[in-house]
C-alpha positions in Angstrom: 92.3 157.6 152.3 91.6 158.1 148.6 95.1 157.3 148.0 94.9 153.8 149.5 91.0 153.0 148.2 92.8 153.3 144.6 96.0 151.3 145.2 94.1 148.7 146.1 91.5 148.9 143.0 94.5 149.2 140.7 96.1 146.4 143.0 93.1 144.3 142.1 92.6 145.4 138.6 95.8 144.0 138.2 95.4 140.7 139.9 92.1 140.5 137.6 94.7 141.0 134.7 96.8 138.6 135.7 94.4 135.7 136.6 92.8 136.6 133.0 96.2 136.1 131.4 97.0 133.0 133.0 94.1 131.8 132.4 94.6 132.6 128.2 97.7 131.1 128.5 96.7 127.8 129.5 93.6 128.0 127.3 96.1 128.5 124.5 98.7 125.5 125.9 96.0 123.3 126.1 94.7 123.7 122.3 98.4 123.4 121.3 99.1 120.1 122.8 95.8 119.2 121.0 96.8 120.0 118.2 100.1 118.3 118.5 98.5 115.0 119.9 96.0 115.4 116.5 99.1 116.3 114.2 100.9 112.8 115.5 97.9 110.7 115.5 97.4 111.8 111.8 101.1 111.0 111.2 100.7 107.6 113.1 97.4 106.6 111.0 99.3 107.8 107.4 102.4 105.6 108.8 100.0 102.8 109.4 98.3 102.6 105.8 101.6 103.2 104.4 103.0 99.7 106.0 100.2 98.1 105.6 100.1 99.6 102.0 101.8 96.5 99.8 99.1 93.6 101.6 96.0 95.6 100.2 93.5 94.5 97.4 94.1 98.1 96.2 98.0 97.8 95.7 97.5 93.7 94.6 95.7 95.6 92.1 97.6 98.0 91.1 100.8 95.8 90.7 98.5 93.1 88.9 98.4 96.1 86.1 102.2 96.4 86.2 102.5 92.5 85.7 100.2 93.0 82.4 101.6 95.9 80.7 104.9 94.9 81.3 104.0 91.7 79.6 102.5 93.8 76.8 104.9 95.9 76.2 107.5 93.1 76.3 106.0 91.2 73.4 105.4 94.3 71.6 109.0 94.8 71.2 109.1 91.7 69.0 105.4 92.4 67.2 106.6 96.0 66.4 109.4 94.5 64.1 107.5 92.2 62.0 105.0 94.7 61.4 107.7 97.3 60.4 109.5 95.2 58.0 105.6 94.4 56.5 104.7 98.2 56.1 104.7 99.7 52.1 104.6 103.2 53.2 108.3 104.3 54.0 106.6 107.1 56.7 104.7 104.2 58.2 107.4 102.2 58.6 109.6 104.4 59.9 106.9 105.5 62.6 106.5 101.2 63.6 110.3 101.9 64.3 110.2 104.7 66.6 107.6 103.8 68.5 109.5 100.1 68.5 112.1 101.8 70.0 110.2 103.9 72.6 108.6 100.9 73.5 112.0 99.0 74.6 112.3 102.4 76.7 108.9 101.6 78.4 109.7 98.4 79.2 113.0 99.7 81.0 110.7 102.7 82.6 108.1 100.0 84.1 110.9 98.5 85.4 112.0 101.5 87.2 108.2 101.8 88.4 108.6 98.4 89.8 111.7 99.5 92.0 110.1 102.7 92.8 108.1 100.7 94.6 110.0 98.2 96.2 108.9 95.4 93.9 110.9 93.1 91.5 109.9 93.8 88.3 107.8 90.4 86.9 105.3 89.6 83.6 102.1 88.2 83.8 100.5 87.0 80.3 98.3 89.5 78.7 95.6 88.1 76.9 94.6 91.3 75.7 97.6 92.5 73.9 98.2 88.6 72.4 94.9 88.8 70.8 96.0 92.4 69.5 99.3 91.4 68.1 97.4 88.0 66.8 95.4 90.8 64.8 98.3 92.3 63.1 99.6 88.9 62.1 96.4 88.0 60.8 96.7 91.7 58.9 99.7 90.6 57.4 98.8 87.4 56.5 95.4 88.5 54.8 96.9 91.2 52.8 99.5 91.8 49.7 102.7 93.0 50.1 103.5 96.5 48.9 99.7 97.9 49.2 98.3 100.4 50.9 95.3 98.0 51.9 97.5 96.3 54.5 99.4 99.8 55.2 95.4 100.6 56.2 95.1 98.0 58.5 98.6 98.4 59.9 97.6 101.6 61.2 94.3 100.1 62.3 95.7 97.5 64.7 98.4 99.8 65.7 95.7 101.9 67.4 93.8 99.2 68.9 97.2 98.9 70.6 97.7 102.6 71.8 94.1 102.5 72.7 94.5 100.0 75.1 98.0 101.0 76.3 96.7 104.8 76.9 93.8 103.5 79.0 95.9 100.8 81.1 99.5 103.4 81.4 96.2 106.1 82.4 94.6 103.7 85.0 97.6 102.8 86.6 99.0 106.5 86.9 95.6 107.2 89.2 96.1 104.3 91.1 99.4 105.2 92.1 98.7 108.7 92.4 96.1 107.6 95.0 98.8 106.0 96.7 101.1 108.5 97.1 103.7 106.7 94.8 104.8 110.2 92.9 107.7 108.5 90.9 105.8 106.0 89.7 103.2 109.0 88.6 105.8 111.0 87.2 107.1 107.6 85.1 103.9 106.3 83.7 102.5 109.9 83.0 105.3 110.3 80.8 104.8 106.9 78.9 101.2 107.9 78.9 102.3 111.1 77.0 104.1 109.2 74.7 101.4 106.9 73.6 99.0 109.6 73.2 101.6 111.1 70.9 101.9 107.8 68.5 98.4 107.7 68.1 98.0 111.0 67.1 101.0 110.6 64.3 99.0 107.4 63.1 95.8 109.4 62.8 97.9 111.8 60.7 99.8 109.1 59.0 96.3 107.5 57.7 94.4 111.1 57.0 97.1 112.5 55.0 97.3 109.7 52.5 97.3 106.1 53.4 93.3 105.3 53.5 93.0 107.4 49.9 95.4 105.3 48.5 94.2 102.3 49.7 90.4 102.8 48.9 92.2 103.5 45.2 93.2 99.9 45.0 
């Protein structure tokens, strides 16, 4: 009698077992397909914004800043000579002609930014960098040939440009970076760079000896 009074506690400990493991294994099936049907309906809302992506303000925006710069830079290309040829100071001159020359680079770059993101690559008139490049004519114009004075103001106007080319190349890299456009971040951060770099070499251009001579005049 003892015999069969524990078989059938063991046989009911087990069925206990068992109804408790089915049970955990549905619990567990259940939060998994949940998950799943969360996972896709994440993937379905990020495929959503991503096609509805070139119709926002917030892209119209962002490719409104492409139009600009690319503008800019564009007409820079040409404002960059005539202020190179102008320069007395050999160093500053050969600095115009670098960053002349890095500059036809950007222009290709912002092209490639363009394609990255399935646009054509097209200029809208700056009005910002034509009154900056107005500056340096007027520069020119208002100063003597072979002085430091208008070497000074050279490297003046020259930063007014980086100035507003690092704030416009650094405003469009977080506007694409919120919108997941990585080679377009990778491409202006590296223009970006670049200006920060020019600006820096005017500083040192000016510091070193330019503004001394030119308050010697």
């Amino acid at each position: 009698m003892a015999t069969r009074t524990q078989s059938k506690s063991k046989t009911g400990s087990q069925s206990r077992t068992t109804g408790r493991s089915a049970a955990g294994s549905k619990s567990t099936s259940t939060s998994r397909t949940a998950s799943r049907s969360t996972s896709a309906s994440r993937s379905r809302s990020s495929k959503s914004q991503n096609e509805d992506m070139p119709n926002s303000k917030f892209h119209q925006l962002f490719l409104d800043g492409l139009k600009d710069i690319y503008w800019a830079e564009k007409a820079l290309v040409k404002a960059l000579g005539k202020m190179q040829k102008a320069a007395t100071s050999e160093e500053l001159a050969d600095a115009i002609l670098t960053h002349q020359d890095q500059t036809k680079e950007h222009v290709s770059r912002l092209e490639r930014v363009f394609e990255s993101v399935g646009q054509t690559a097209k200029a809208k008139k700056c009005p910002a960098m034509e009154g900056l490049i107005e500056e340096g004519q007027e520069v020119i114009d208002d100063t003597e040939e072979d002085s430091a004075v208008r070497d000074a103001g050279l490297i003046i106007c020259s930063q007014k440009i980086e100035h507003y080319e690092i704030a416009t190349y650094g405003s469009l890299r977080t506007l694409a970076a919120k919108m997941g456009h990585d080679e377009a971040v990778q491409l202006l951060e590296q223009t970006l760079n670049e200006e920060k770099e020019t600006d820096v070499l005017l500083t040192q251009l000016a510091e070193s000896s330019i503004n001394e001579e030119a308050a010697a005049e």
